[in-house]
C-alpha positions in Angstrom: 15.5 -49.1 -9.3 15.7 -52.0 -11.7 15.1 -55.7 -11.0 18.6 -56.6 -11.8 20.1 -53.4 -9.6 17.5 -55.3 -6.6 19.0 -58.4 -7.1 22.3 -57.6 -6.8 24.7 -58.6 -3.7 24.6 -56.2 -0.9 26.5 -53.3 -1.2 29.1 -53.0 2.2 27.8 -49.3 2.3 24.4 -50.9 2.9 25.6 -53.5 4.9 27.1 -50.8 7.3 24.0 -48.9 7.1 21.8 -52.0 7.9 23.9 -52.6 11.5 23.3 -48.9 12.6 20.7 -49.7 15.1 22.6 -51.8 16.5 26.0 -50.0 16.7 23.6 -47.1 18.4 22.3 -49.6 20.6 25.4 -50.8 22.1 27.0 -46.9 22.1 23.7 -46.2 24.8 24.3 -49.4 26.8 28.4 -47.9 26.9 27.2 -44.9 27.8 24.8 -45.8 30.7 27.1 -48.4 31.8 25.6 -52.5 31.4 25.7 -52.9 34.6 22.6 -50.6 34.8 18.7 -51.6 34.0 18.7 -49.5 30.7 21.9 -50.2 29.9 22.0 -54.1 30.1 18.6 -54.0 27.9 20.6 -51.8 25.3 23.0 -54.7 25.1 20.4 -57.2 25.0 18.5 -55.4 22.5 21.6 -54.6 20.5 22.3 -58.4 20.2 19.0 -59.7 19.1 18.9 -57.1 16.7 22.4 -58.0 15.2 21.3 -61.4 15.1 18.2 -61.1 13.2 19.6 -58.4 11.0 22.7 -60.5 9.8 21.0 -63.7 9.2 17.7 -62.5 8.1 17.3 -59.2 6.7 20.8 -58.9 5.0 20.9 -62.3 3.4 17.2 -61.8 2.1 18.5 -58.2 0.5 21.7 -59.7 -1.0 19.9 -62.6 -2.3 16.5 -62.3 -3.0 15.4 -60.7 -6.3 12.8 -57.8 -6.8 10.7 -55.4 -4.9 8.9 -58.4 -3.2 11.7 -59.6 -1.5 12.9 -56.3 -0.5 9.3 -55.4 1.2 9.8 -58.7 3.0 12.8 -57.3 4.4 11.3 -53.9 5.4 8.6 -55.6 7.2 11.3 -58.0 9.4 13.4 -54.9 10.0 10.0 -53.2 11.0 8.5 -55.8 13.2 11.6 -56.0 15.4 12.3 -52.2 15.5 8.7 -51.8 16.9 9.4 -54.9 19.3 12.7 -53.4 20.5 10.9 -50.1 21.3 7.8 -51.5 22.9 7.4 -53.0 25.5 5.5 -56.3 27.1 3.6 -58.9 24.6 0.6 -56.6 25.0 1.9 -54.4 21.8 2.7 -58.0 19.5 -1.1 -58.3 18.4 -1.5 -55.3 17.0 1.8 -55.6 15.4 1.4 -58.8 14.1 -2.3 -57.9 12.8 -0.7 -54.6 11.0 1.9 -57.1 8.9 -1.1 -59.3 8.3 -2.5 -56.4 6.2 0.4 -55.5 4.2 0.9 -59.2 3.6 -2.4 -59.5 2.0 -5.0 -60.5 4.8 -7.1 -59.5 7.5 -5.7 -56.8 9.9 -6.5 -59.4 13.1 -4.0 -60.9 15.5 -4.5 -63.1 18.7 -2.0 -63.7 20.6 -2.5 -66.7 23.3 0.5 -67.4 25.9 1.3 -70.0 28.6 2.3 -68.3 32.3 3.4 -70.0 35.2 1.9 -68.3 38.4 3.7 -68.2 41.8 1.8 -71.7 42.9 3.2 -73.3 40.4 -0.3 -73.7 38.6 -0.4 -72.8 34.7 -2.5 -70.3 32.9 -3.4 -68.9 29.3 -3.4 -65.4 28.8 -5.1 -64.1 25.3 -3.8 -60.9 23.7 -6.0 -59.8 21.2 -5.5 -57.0 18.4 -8.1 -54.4 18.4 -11.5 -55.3 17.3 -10.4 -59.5 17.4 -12.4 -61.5 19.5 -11.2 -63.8 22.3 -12.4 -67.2 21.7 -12.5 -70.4 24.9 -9.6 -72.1 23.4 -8.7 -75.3 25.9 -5.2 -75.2 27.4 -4.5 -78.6 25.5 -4.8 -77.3 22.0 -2.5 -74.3 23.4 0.0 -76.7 24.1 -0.2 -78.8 21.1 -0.2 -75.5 19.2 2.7 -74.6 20.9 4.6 -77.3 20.2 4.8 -77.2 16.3 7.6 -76.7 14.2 6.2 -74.6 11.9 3.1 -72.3 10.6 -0.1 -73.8 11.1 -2.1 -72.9 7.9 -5.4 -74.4 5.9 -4.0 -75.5 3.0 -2.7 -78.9 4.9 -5.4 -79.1 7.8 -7.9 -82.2 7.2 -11.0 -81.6 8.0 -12.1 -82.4 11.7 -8.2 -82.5 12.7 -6.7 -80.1 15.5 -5.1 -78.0 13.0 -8.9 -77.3 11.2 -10.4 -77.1 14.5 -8.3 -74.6 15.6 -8.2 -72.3 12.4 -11.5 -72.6 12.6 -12.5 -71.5 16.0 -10.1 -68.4 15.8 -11.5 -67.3 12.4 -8.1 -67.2 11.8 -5.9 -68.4 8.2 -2.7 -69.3 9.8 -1.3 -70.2 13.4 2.5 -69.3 14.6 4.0 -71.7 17.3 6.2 -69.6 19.5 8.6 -71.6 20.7 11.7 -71.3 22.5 14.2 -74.2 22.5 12.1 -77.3 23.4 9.5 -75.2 25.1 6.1 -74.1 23.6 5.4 -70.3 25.1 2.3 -70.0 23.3 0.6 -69.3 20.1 -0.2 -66.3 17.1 -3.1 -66.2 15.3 -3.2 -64.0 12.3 -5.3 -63.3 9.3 -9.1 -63.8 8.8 -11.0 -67.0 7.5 -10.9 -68.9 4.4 -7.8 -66.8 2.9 -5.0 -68.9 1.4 -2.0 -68.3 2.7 1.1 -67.5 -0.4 4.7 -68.4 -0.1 5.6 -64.9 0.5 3.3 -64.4 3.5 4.3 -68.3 4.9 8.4 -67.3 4.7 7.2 -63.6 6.5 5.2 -65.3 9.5 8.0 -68.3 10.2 10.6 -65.2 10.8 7.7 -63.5 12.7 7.0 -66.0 15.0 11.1 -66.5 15.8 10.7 -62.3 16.6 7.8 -63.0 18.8 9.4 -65.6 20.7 12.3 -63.8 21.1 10.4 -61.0 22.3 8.1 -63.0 24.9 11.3 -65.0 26.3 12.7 -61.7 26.7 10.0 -60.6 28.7 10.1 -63.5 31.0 14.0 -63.3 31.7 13.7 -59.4 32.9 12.6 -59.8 36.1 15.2 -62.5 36.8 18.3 -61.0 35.1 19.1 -59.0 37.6 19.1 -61.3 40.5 22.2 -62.0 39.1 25.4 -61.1 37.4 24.9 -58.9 34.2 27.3 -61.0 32.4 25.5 -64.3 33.7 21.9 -62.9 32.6 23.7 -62.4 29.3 25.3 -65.6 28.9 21.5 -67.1 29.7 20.4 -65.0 26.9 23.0 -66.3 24.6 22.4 -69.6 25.4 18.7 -69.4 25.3 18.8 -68.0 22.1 21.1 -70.9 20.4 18.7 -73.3 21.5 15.5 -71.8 20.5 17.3 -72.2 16.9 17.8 -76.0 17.2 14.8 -78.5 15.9 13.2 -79.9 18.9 14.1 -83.6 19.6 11.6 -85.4 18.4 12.3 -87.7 15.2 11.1 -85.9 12.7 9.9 -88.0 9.0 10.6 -86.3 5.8 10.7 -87.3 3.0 10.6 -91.3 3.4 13.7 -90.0 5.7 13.6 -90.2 9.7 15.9 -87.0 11.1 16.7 -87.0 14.5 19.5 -84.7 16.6 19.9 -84.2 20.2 22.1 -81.2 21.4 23.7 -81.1 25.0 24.9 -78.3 26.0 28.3 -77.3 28.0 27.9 -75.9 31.5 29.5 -72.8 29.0 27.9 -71.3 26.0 29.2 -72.6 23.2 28.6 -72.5 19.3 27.1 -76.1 18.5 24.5 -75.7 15.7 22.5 -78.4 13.8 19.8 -77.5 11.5 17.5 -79.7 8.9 15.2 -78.9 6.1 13.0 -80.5 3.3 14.4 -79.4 -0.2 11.6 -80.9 -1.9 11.9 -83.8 -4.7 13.0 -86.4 -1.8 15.7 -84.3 -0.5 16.5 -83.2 3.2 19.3 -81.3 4.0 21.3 -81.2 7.1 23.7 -79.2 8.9 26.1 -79.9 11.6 28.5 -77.0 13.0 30.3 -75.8 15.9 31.8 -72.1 16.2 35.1 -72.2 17.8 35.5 -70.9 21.4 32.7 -70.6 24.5 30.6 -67.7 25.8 28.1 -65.2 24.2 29.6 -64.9 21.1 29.7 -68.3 19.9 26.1 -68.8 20.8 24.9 -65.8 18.5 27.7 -66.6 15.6 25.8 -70.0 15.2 22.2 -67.9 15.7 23.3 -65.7 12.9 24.8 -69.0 10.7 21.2 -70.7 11.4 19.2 -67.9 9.3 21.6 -68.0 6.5 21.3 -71.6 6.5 17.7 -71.1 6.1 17.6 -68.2 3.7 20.0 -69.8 1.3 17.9 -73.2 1.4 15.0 -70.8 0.5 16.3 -69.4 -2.3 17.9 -72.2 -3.9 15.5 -74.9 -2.9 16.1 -78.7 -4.2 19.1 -77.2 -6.6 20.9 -76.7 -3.0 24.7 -77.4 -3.3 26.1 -78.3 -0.1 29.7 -76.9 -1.2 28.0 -73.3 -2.1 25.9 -73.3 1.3 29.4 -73.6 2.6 30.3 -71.0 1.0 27.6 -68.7 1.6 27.9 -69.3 5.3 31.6 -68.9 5.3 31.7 -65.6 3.4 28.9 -64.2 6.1 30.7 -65.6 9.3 34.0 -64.2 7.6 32.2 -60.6 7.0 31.0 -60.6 11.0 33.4 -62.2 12.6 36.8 -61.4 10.8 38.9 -64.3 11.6 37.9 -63.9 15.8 35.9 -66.9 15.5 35.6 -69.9 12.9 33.3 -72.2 12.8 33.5 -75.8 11.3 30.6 -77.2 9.6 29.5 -80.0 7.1 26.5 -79.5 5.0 24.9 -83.1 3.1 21.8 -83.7 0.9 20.4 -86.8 1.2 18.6 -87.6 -1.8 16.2 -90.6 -1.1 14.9 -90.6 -5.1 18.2 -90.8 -6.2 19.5 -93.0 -3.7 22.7 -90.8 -2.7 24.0 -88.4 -0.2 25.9 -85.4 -1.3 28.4 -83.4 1.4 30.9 -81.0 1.5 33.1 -80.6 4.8 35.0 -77.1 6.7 37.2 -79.1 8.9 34.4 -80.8 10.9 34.3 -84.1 12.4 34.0 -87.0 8.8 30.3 -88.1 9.6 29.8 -92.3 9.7 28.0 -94.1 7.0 26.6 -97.2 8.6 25.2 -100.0 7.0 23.7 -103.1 8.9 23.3 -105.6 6.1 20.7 -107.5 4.5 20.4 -109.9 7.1 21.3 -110.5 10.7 24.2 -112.3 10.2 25.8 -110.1 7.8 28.8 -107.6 9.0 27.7 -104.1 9.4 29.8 -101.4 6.9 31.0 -98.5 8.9 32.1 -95.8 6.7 33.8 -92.8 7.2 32.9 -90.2 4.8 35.9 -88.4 4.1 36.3 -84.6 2.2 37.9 -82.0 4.1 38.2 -77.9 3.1 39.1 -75.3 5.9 36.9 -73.5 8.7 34.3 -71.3 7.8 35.0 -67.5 8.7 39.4 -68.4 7.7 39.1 -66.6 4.0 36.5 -64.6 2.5 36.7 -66.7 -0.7 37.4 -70.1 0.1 37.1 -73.9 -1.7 34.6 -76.7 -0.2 35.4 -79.6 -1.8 32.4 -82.2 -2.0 31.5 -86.2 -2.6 28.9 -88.6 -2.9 28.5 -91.7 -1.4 25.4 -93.9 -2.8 22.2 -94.8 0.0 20.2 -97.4 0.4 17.2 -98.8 2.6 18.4 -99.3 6.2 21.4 -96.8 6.0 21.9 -94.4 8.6 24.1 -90.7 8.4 25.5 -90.4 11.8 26.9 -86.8 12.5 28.7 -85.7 15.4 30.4 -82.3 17.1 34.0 -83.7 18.3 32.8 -82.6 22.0 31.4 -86.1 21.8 34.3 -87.7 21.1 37.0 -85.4 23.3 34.5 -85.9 26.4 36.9 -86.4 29.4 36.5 -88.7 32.0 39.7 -87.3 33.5 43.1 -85.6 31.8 44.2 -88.0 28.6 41.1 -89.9 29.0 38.9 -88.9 26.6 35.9 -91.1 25.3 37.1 -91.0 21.6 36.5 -92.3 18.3 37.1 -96.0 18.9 34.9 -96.2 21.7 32.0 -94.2 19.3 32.9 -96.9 16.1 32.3 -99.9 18.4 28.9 -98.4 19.4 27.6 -97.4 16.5 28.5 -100.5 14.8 26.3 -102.4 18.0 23.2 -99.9 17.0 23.4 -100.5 13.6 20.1 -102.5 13.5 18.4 -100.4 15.9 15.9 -97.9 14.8 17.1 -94.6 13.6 15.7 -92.2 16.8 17.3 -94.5 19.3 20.7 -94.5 18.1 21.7 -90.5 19.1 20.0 -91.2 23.1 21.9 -94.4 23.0 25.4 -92.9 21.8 25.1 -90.2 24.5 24.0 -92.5 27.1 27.1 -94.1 26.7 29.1 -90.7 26.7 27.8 -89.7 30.0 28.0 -93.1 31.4 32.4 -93.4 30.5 31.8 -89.8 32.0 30.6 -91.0 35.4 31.2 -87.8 37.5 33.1 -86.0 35.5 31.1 -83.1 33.1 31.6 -82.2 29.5 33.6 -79.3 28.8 32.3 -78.3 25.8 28.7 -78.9 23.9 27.6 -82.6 22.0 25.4 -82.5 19.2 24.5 -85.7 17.2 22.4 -86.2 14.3 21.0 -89.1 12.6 19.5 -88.9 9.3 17.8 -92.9 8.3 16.2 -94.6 5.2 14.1 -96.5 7.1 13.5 -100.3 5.7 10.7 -101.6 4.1 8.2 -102.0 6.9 9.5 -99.2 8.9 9.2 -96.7 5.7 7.8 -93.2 6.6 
C-alpha cells in the first residue's frame, strides 16, 4: 500500500470492521443476559473498547500518514485487546514491556500500584515484567509519580530532581502516571536506561497509560459492582471514566499562560468535557463542551470527543484551527451518534506571542473576556465573545464560524457549561447570567486559579439546599501581569 493510499480518510468499510469487537462484545453480554457476572463485564468491556477505538485508533488511521502511524494503531488496538482478555494488573507488565520492544527499547516494565487494605492503611504493590527487578521505591515518590499529568521521561529531568531520581533508580527511560480522575492509582515504568525516548514512542505510552488506568480502575470496581444495581455499577463506570479524561485541578502554567478548570458533576452522568493543550509557539488551546442529555451515554460521547480532541491537536499542532477541530469533532460525534445526542462545544487558541485569542462556537454558552484595567480605579471590560454555528453531531458537514478578539497582560478567558448558570435554587429561580457578570466583574483583579472556586462558591451558596441538576464546568485561561508572569 502506498503512503498516499495510508493517508487517506478511513474507509466506512474499515470503520465497520474496526467496531467488530465491540459489536461481538455487547451480542455476548445480550446473550448471557447483563444482569449476569460475565455478561455485565461484556458490557463493560464492550464500552471501553468503543471508547478507545473511536477516539484513538480510528482518528489516528484516518488521519495520520504512513506505516508509522498505522503500527501505532495496531499496537493501541493490541494493548487493549490483550487487556480485555486478561485479567488482573498482574498481566499489564509484561504487556507493557512487549510494546516497549516494538517501540524501540528495552523489553522491561514495572508496574508499582497504590492499594487500600481493609484497615484503612495504604500499601504499594510492584508488578514486575519478567526478568525486571523490583527496586525500594518510597511510597512518597509513588504518589508524586502518580500524580503527574503526563510521561515522565529523561529528556526534561534535571539532574538530582524527583523525576532523575526516579528514572534512575528503576533503570528505566520513561514513567507513565496512571491516573484516574483526580486520583493517582500508581505508576509504569518502561524501557531500559539512558535510551531517548522519540515522539512516536511518547504519543504510544500517554494512550498506554490511559489503557492501564482503565484497566486497574476496572479491577478495583469488580468486586463492588455487584453490590449493587447493574445499571448503577454502569453508570459509576461512565462517570468514572469521564472524569479520568478531565485535567486535574490544579492551575496548570503554559506557556506564560495560567489554565485552570474545575468540573462538578450532577448527581446524574452527564456529558461535561473540558480539555487543554500546549500547541507550541505560545499557544494553548482549550476546549469546553457538554453532550446533550444524562446517563452513560453522554459520559462516553464526551470520552470518545476527548481523544479526537487530542489526536487532531496532534496532528495539526500550532497550525490548529479552532473552526476545523470543530469540525473534526462534529463529523465523528455525527458518525457515532447519528443525531441521538449533540454536543455543544467552543474550541479557542490563545496565542500569547501574538497577543490574540482565536474561537469558533457550536451553540455553547459565549465565553467572557474580562479585563481589569491598568489601574485600580479603572472600570473593568467584560466582554462577551460572540460567534455562534450549530451543535456538533446536527449535520455531517457543517460551518463553524470563527473570530478573534486581541489579549493582553492581565486578561482572563472565562468559560462556562450553562449548568452554571441554569442552577436552580427552586422552579424559575435559576442563578443566571446576571448574577455570574456581577461576579466576575468583582474577581476581575483576583488571580486567575481563584476566580473558577470563587464563581462556584457562589453557585452553591444561591443554591443553599437545593442540588444541581445537571454538571458545571468552568475554565479560566490568564495572561498573568508582569510580576505574576509564569
Amino acid at each position: 500500500m502506498s503512503a498516499t493510499q495510508e493517508s487517506a480518510p478511513l474507509s466506512w468499510t474499515k470503520s465497520i470492521l474496526l467496531l467488530t469487537p465491540t459489536v461481538a462484545l455487547w451480542t455476548a453480554a445480550a446473550l448471557l443476559g447483563p444482569d449476569t457476572e460475565l455478561g455485565f463485564a461484556g458490557l463493560l468491556s464492550g464500552l471501553t473498547y468503543l471508547v478507545l477505538d473511536l477516539a484513538l485508533i480510528q482518528p489516528r488511521l484516518a488521519k495520520a500518514p504512513g506505516a508509522r502511524a498505522l503500527a501505532l494503531a495496531r499496537q493501541v488496538a493490541w494493548y487493549h485487546d490483550e487487556l480485555i482478555r486478561g485479567d488482573g494488573v498482574e498481566l499489564v507488565p509484561a504487556l507493557l514491556a512487549r510494546l516497549a520492544h516494538g517501540l524501540g527499547s528495552e523489553e522491561r516494565a514495572l508496574v508499582v500500584v497504590r492499594t487500600t487494605q481493609s484497615n484503612g492503611d495504604e500499601r504499594i504493590e510492584a508488578y514486575p515484567s519478567p526478568g525486571a527487578a523490583v527496586p525500594d521505591i518510597a511510597p512518597e515518590l509513588v504518589s508524586w509519580a502518580g500524580s503527574q499529568t503526563q510521561v515522565l521521561d529523561t529528556a526534561e529531568a534535571k539532574p538530582g530532581s524527583a523525576r532523575a531520581n526516579l528514572l534512575a533508580l528503576t533503570a528505566s527511560h520513561a514513567a507513565l502516571p496512571l491516573r484516574w480522575g483526580s486520583s493517582g492509582l500508581g505508576v509504569a515504568f518502561v524501557g531500559g536506561a539512558g535510551q531517548a525516548l522519540s515522539p512516536l514512542a511518547r504519543r504510544a505510552y500517554e494512550w498506554m497509560r490511559m489503557t492501564t488506568a482503565l484497566a486497574i480502575q476496572r479491577r478495583d470496581l469488580g468486586p463492588h459492582i455487584h453490590d449493587r444495581s447493574q445499571l448503577q455499577g454502569l453508570v459509576e463506570y461512565a462517570r468514572a471514566t469521564q472524569e479520568a479524561l478531565m485535567p486535574d485541578e490544579r492551575a496548570n502554567p503554559s506557556d506564560g499562560l495560567l489554565i485552570h478548570g474545575m468540573f462538578r458533576p450532577a448527581a446524574q452522568c452527564g456529558g461535561d468535557l473540558w480539555v487543554w493543550r500546549s500547541l507550541g509557539q505560545g499557544r494553548v488551546l482549550v476546549f469546553l463542551g457538554d453532550v446533550t442529555g444524562h446517563g452513560v451515554a453522554p459520559a462516553m460521547l464526551s470520552a470518545a470527543a476527548a481523544g479526537a480532541i487530542q489526536s487532531f491537536a496532534i496532528a495539526t499542532g500550532a497550525a490548529l484551527d479552532p473552526a476545523a477541530l470543530l469540525g473534526e469533532v462534529n463529523r465523528s460525534l455525527y458518525r457515532i451518534a447519528r443525531r441521538r445526542y449533540m454536543m455543544t462545544a467552543l474550541a479557542a487558541v490563545v496565542d500569547r506571542q501574538a497577543g490574540e485569542i482565536r474561537y469558533a462556537n457550536a451553540a455553547q454558552t459565549f465565553p467572557y473576556l474580562v479585563r481589569p484595567g491598568p489601574n485600580a480605579d479603572s472600570e473593568v471590560e467584560l466582554r462577551a465573545l460572540v460567534t455562534a454555528g450549530p451543535m456538533l453531531g446536527h449535520l455531517e458537514d457543517a460551518h463553524f464560524p470563527s473570530a478573534q478578539v486581541a489579549l493582553a497582560p492581565g486578561d482572563k478567558l472565562f468559560l462556562y457549561t450553562d449548568g452554571l448558570i441554569e442552577a436552580e435554587r427552586s422552579p424559575n429561580q435559576a442563578y443566571g447570567a446576571r448574577r455570574l457578570r456581577k461576579h466576575l466583574q468583582a474577581l476581575a483583579r483576583h488571580p486567575g486559579d481563584r476566580v473558577a472556586p470563587s464563581v462556584l462558591d457562589g453557585v452553591y451558596e444561591f443554591l443553599r439546599d437545593a442540588r444541581p441538576d445537571d454538571d458545571m464546568t468552568v475554565v479560566v485561561v490568564e495572561w498573568p501581569p508582569g510580576p505574576r508572569e509564569v
